[in-house]
NULODO-790830 format. One record per residue: x, z, y of N, C-alpha, C in turn; residue in three letters. Coordinates in steps of 0.1 Angstrom, whole numbers, plus 5000, padded with zeros to 4 digits. Layout:
residues N
XZYXZYXZYALA;...
end
This chain:
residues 302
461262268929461662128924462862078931UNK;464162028923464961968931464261818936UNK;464761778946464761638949465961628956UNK;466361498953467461388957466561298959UNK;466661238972466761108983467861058984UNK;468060898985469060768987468560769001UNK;468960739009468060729017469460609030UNK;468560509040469260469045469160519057UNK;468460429069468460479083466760539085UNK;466260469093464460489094463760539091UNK;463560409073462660449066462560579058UNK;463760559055464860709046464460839051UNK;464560819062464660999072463561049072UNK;462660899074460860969074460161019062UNK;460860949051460560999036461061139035UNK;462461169042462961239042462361399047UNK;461461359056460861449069459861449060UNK;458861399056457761429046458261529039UNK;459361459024460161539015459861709016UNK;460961739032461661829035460461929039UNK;459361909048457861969046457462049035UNK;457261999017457062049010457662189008UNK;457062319005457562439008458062458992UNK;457762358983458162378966459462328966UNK;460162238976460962118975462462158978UNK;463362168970464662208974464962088976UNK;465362028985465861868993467661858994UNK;467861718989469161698993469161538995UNK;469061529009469361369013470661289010UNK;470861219005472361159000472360989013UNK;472960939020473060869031473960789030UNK;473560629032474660569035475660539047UNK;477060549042477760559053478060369054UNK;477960279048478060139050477860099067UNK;477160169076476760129087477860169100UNK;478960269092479560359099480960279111UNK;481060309122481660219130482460269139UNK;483660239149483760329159483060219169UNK;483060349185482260219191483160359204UNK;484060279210484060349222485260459223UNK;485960419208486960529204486160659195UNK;484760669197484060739188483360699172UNK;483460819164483160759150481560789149UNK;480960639153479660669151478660649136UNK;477860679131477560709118475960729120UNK;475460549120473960539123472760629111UNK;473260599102471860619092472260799090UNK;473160829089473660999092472961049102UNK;472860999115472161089126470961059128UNK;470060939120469160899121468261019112UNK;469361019103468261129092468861329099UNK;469461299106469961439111468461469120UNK;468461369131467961419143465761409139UNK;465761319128464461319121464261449118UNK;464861519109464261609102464661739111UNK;465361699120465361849134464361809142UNK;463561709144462361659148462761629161UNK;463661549168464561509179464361379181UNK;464161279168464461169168463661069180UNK;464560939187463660879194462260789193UNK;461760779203460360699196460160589186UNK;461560509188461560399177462460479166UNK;462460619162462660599149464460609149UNK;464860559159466460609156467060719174UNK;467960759175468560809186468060909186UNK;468061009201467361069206466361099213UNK;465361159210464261199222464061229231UNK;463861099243464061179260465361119263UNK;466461059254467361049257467860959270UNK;468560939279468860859288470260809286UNK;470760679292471760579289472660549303UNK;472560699309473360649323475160589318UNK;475560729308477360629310476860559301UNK;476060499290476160369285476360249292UNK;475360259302474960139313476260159322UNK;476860229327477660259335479360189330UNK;479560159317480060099308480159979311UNK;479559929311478959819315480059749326UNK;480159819335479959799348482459779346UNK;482759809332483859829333484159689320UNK;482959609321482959499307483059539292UNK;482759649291482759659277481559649275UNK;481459609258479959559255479359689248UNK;478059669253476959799250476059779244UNK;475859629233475159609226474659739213UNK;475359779212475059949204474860039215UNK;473860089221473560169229473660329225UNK;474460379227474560529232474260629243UNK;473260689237472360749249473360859254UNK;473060919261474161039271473961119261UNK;472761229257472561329246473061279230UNK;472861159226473861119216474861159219UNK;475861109226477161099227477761269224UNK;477261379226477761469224477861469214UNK;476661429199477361459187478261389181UNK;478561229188479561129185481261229188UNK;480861269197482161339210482861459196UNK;481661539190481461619183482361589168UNK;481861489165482261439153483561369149UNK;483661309159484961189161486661309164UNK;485961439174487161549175487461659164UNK;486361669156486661749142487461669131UNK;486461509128487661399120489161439125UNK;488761429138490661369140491261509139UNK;490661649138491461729139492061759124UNK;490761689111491661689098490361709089UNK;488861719095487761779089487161669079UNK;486561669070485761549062484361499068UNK;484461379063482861329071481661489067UNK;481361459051480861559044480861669054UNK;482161729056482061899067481561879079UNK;482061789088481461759100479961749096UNK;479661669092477761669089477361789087UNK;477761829074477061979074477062099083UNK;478162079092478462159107477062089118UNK;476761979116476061919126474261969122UNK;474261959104473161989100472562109105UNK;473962189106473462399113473062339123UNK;473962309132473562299147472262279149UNK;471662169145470262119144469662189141UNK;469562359133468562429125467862349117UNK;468762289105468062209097468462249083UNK;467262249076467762369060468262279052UNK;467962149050468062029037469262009041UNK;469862029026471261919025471461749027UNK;472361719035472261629038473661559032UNK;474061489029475261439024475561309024UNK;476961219036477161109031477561129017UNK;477460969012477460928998479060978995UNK;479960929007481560919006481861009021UNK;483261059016483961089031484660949031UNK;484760869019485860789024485460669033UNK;486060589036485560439045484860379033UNK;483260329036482860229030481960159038UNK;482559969043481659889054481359819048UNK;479959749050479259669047479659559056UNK;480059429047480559319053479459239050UNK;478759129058477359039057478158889059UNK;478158809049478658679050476958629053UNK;477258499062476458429063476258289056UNK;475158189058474658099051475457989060UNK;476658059072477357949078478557959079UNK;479358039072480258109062480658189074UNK;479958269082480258379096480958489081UNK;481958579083481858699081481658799093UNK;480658909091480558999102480259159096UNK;480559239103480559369103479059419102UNK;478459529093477059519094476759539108UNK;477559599120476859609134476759469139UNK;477859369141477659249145476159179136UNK;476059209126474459139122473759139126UNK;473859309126472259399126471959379140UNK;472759419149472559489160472959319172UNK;474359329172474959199179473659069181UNK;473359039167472858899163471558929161UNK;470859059163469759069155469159059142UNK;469759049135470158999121468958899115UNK;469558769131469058609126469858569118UNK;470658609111471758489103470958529093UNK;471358439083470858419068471858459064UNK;471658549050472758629040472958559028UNK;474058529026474458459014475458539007UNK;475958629008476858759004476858899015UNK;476958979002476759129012478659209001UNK;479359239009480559329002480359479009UNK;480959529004481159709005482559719002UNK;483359649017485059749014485059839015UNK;485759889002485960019002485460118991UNK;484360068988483660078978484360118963UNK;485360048958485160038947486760128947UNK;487460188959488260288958487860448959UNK;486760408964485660528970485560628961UNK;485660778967484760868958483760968964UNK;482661008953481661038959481761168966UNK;481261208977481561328985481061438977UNK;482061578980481761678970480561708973UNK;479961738962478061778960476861638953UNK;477761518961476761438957476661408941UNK;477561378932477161338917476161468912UNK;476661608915476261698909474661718912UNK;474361678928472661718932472561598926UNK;472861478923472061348916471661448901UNK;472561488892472761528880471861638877UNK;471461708890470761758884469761848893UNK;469061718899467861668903466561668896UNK;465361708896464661718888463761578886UNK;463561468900463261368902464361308912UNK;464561178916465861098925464361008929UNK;464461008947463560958954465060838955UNK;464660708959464960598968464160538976UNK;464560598994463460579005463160489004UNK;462460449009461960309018462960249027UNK;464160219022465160159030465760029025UNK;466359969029466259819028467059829012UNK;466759749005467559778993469259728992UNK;469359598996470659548997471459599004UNK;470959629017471559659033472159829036UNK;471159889028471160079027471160139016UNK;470760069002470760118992471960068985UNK;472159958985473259898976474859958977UNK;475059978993476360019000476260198990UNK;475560278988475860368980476060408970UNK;475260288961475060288948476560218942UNK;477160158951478760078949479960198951UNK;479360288954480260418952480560458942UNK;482060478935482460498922481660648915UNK;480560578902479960688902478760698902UNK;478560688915476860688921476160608912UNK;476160478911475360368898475060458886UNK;476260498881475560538867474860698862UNK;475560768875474160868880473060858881UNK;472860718887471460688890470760638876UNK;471660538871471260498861470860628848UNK;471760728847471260808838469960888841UNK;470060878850468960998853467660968849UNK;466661068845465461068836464560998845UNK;464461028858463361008864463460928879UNK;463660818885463660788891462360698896UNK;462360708913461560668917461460588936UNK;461660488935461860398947460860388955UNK;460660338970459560318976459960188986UNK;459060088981458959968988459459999005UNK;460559879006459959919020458959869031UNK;458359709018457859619021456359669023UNK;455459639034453659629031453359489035UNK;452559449026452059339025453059229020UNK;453759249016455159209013456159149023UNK;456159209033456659199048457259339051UNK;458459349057459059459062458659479079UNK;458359599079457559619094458559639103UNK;459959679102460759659108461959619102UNK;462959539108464459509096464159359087UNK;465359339083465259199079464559219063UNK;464959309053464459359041464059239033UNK;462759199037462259059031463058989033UNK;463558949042464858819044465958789035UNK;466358939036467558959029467158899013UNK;466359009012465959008993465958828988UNK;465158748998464658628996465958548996UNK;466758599005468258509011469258548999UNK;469158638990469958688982469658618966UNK;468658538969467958508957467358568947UNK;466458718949466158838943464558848943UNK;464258728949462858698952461658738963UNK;460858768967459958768977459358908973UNK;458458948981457659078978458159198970UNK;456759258964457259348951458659248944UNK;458459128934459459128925460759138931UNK;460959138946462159128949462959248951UNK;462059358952462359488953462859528937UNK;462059508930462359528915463659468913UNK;463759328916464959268912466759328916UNK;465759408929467159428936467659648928UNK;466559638927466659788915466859788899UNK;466759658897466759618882467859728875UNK;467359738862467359878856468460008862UNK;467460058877467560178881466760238884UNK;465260198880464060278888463260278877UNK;462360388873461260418865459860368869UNK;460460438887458560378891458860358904UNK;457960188908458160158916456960228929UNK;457260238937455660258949455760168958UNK;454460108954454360008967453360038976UNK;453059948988451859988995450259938991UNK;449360018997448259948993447659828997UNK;448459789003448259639005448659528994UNK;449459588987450559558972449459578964UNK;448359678962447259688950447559598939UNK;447159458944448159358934448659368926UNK;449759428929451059408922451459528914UNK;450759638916450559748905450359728890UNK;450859788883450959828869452259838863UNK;452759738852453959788847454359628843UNK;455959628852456859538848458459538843UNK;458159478836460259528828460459678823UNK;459159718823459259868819459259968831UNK;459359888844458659988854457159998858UNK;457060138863455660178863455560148877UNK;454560018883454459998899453160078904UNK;452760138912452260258915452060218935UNK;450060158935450260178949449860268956UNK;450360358969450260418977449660428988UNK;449560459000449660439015451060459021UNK;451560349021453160429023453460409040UNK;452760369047452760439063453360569062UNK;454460579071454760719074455660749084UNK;455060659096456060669107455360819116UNK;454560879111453961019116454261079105UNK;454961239110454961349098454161389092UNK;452861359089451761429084451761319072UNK;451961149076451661069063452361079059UNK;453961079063455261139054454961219038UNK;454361329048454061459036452961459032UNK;451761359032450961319025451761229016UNK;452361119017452961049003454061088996UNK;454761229003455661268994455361338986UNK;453861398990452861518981452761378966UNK;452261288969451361178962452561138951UNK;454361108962455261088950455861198936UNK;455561288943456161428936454861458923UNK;453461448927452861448923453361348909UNK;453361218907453261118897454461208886UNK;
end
């Protein structure tokens, strides 16, 4: 079976790592690059290495970085006033070091990744959406414009969202491989990643929307339980966007791109069928590999 994953940082990678388990599953992760930044003179590329170092089974305990990793020159940084609010662990930095010296020698995001994917001994294709620049700009409810890092990371993403843009976006094209594994995909997963913040930034890539939109079979996964996001602003956002609260807000923000929604079983509720999607609840816990590939058995299954 083909599968295609949207996938953003976290939630994405772990669906991803379920996914990529299945021994029937030809996997191709599609990633947004919206997050993507330099920090230090290096091109770093959060939701890319998050789903790199997941499915090489590396990833740190919270779900992003490295495992075991230590922060001596991060901290040490410090000590010269630059800000280290984006923490770069010392074993990171090799694949930033890695990546940032192939760009500049003339290589594509796209090739660099898939050079990084070997390295890792990792079989699933993994693909940003674009080689080209696309950043997620977060307007606030106090007319702040900021960079998705200054939100997310800087501010903790306490500001209220009153506009979300994607420069770049609408010059953008999709990196070679990606329209074609959407096209012809036997099912298109959309992780459990925040919809506006990780999903939206790729779907604004010239193309990607109405790939999505054609396709037979699509299928999304809340990132919300209980209609609360367990980590990330997600609910905030949706609510602050005016897209509504819980399940509807999720729907709203996928409005006609998804066949079937999955929510958690805490959502039981909210199961059945709306606007013509089929809502479908789960156990969607999957911060361990085992419940990963227990719900990715359960999505592939429907």
């Amino acid at each position: 079976m083909k599968v295609v994953e949207l996938s953003g940082g976290v939630g994405g990678a772990r669906m991803a790592r379920g996914l990529a388990a299945l021994e029937h599953v030809d996997l191709t992760v599609v990633v947004n690059v919206g997050d993507d930044l330099p920090t230090h003179g290096l091109y770093v590329a959060p939701d890319l290495d998050t789903v790199a170092y997941t499915l090489a089974g590396m990833e740190g305990p919270h779900g992003w970085g490295r495992d075991g990793d230590t922060f001596v020159t991060n901290n040490e940084l410090a000590r010269f006033g630059l800000d280290i609010h984006f923490q770069l662990g010392d074993l990171d930095l090799a694949l930033k070091i890695f990546r940032t010296h192939r760009i500049n020698g003339g290589s594509t995001l796209s090739e660099v990744t898939d050079s990084i994917r070997s390295s890792l001994g990792i079989a699933t294709t993994i693909l940003p959406v674009t080689d080209d620049p696309v950043r997620t700009r977060v307007t606030t409810t106090e007319d702040l414009t900021l960079t998705f890092q200054e939100y997310f990371v800087d501010r903790r993403h306490r500001d209220r969202v009153k506009q979300l843009e994607f420069d770049g976006a609408d010059v953008a094209h999709p990196a070679p491989g990606v329209l074609e594994a959407i096209e012809s995909a036997d099912v298109l997963i959309i992780g459990p990643s925040n919809p506006p913040l990780s999903i939206w930034p790729i779907i604004a890539v010239g193309g990607v929307e109405q790939a999505v939109r054609g396709h037979p079979r699509v299928i999304a996964v809340s990132p919300l339980i209980g209609g609360k996001a367990l980590r990330g602003p997600a609910d905030l956002v949706l609510a602050d966007l005016g897209l509504g609260s819980g399940t509807s807000g999720v729907l709203a923000a996928y409005r006609e791109l998804i066949d079937v929604l999955v929510v958690d079983t805490s959502d039981q509720a909210d199961a059945g069928e709306v606007g013509g999607v089929t809502i479908v609840a789960l156990d969607t816990h999957i911060a361990q590999r085992l419940q990963a590939e227990r719900l990715a058995r359960a999505i592939l299954s429907l």
